[in-house]
C-alpha positions in Angstrom: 94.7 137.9 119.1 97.1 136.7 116.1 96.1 133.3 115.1 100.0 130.7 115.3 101.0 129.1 112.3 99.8 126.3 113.5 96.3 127.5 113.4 96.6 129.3 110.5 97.4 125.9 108.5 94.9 124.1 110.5 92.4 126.7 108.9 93.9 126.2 105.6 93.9 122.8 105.4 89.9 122.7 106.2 89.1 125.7 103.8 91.0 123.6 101.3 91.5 120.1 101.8 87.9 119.7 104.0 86.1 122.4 101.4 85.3 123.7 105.5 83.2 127.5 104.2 83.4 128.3 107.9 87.0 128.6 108.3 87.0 130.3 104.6 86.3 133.9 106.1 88.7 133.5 109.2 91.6 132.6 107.0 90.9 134.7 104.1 91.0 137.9 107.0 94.7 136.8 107.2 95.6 136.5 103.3 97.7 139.5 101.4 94.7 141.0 98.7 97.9 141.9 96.3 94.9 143.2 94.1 92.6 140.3 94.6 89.9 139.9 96.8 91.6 137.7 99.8 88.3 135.2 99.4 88.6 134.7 95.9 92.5 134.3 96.0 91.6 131.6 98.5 89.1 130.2 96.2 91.2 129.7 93.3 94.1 128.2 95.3 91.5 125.6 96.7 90.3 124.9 93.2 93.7 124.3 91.7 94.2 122.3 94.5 91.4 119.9 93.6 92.4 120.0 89.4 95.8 118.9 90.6 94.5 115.9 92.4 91.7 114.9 89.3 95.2 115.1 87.1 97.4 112.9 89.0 94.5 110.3 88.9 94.2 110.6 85.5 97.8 110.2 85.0 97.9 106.9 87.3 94.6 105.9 86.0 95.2 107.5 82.6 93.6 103.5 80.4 91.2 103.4 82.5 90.3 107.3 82.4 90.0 106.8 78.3 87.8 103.7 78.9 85.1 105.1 80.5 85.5 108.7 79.3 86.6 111.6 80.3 84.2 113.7 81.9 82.5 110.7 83.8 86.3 109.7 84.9 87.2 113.3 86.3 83.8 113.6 87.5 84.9 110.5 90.2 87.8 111.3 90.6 86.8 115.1 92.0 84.2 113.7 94.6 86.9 111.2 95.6 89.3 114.0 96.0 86.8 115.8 98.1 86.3 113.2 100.0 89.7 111.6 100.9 92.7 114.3 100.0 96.1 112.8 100.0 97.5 111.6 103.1 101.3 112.2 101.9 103.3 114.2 99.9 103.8 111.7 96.7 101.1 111.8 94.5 102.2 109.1 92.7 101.3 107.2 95.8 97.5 108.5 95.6 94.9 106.8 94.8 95.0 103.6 96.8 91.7 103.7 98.2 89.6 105.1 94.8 88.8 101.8 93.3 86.9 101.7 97.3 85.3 104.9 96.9 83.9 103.9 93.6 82.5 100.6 94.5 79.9 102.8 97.1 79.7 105.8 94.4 75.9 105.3 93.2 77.1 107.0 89.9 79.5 104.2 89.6 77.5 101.6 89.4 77.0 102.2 85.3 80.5 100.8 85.1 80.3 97.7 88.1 83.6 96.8 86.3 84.9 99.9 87.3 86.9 99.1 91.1 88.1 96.5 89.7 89.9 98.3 87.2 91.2 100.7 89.0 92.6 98.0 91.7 94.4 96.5 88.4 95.7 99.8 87.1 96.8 100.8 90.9 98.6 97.3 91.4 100.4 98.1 88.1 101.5 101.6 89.8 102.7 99.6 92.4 104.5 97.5 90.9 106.4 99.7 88.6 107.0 102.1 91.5 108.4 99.2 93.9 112.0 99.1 95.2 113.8 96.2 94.4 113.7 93.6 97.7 114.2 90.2 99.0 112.5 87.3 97.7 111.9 83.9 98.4 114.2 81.3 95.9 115.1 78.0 94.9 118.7 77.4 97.3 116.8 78.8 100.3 113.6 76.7 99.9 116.0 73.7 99.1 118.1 74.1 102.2 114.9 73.8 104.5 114.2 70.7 106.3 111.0 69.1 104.6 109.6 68.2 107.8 109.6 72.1 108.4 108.0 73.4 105.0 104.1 72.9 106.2 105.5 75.7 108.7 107.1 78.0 106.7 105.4 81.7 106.1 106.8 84.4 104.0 107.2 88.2 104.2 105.2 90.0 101.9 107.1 91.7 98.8 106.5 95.4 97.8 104.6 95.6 94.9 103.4 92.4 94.4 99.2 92.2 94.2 96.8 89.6 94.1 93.3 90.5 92.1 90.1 88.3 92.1 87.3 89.9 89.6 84.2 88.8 88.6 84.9 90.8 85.1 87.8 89.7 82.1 89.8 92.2 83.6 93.0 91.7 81.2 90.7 92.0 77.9 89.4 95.1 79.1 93.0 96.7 80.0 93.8 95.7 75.9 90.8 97.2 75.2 91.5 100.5 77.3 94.8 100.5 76.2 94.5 99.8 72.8 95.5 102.4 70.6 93.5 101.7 66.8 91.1 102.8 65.7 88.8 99.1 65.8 89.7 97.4 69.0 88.1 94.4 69.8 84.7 94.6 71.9 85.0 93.1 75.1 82.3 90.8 76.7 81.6 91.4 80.2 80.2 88.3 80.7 82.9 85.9 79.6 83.5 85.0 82.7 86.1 86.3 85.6 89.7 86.1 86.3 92.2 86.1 89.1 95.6 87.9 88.5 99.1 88.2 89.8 100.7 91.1 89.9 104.4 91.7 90.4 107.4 94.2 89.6 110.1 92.8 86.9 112.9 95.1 87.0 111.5 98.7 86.6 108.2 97.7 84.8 105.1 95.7 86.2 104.2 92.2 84.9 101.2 89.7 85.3 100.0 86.4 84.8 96.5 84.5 85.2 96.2 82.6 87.5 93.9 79.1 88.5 91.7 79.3 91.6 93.8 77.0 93.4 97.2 79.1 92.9 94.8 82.1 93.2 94.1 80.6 97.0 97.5 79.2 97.8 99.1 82.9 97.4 96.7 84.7 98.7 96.7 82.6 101.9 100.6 83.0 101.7 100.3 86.9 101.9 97.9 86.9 104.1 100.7 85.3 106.8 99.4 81.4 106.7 101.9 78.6 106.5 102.5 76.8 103.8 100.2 73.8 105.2 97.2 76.4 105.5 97.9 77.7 102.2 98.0 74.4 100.9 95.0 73.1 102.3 93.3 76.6 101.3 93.8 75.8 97.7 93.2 72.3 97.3 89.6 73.4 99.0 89.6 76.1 96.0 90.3 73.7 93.4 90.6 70.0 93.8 93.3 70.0 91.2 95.7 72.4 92.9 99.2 71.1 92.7 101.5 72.3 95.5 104.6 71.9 93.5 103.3 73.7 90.4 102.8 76.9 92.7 105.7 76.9 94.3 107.5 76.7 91.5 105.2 79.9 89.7 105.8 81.6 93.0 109.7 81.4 92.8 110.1 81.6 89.3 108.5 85.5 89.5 109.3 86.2 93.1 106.1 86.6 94.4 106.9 85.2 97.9 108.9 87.2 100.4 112.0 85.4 102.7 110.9 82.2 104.6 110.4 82.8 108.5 111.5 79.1 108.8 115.5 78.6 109.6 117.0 76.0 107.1 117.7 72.5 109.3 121.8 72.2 108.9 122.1 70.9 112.3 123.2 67.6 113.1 120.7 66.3 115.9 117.9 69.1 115.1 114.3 67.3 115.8 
């Protein structure tokens, strides 16, 4: 009996996507030769597959691919692409989930600085890749009752990330993307940093930021109120200052529309 379509792809997708050898010589049966052997014709589509994937990483991940080298980069980036294949049709999209893959590769671990580069690179993606949307600003904050602020939450905003690394994670994206020919050496041990990551018109922009604003927007996107966030970071860093990161938050729109109605009610308790 004729395999459907719908098996036919099934068996495609796990001689391809899954590397599956045992549904190889089923599909292969139903694959024009067109003067080459169905099996090998298979074959190469499956391996072309795979380059593509290894060269859209590298173009997402193209610093951090020169960083670390080449061969060691693609090498990565194939078992990754073995083991999780794109779940949709942008590639640009792909790659969410490497810097997770790397940080349980065993051959990773020559470069533990390694996830934490790619989540930086990735959030850049993001960022530049992010549509244009809502934020939360200065009239709207103003026109909330204060007695309502320690309850106000935000929506999260496309393309904004948050990074905590134990590694100097902006020295070593000069240093990957630095194109001399003597760029500065980059000590590993100088300590670690916590970013902000945001889109600013069609490009991607970031700031460092200190523990406490680190906490305080982290809590924010992770759906706390204000109050929570607040008392999150002042645990983080006894000299967080609640104003100070409010005002970093709106000046690069890093917090999403308030969830909290402005008071303009006569009478409203």
């Amino acid at each position: 009996m004729n395999p459907s379509l719908r098996e036919l792809q099934a068996g495609m997708a796990r001689a391809i996507l899954a590397g599956d050898p045992a549904a190889a010589p089923a599909i292969a049966a139903w694959i024009v030769a067109d003067g080459i052997d169905p099996s090998r014709r298979l074959g190469i589509h499956a391996n072309h597959y795979r380059l593509s994937l290894v060269e859209a990483l590298g173009t997402t991940f193209a610093p951090v691919r020169r960083l670390v080298g080449e061969a060691y980069f693609d090498a990565l980036a194939g078992r990754f692409a073995a083991a999780q294949p794109p779940a949709g049709p942008c590639l640009f999209e792909y790659g969410g989930d490497f810097a997770d893959f790397c940080a349980g590769d065993a051959a990773a671990a020559a470069t533990p600085f390694l996830p934490d580069m790619l989540r930086f690179a990735f959030a850049l993606n993001r960022a530049m890749q992010a549509e244009p949307a809502p934020v939360l600003d200065v009239p709207t904050l103003a026109a909330i009752d204060p007695r309502q602020l320690p309850d106000l939450r935000s929506a999260p905003v496309p393309g904004v990330t948050l990074i905590a690394s134990r590694f100097p994670l902006t020295a070593l994206w000069r240093l990957a993307t630095d194109a001399s020919d003597d760029p500065a050496p980059v000590d590993l041990d100088a300590g670690g940093e916590r970013i902000a990551i945001w889109p600013d018109g069609d490009r991607p922009a970031w700031i460092t930021l200190e523990p406490g604003d680190h906490a305080f927007l982290a809590a924010m996107a992770a759906g706390e109120t204000l109050g929570a966030a607040a008392a999150a970071a002042a645990a983080a860093d006894p000299m967080f200052h609640l104003a100070g990161a409010l005002g970093l938050a709106l000046r690069h729109g890093l917090l999403g529309p308030s969830q909290v109605l402005p008071s303009n009610l006569e009478g409203t308790t």
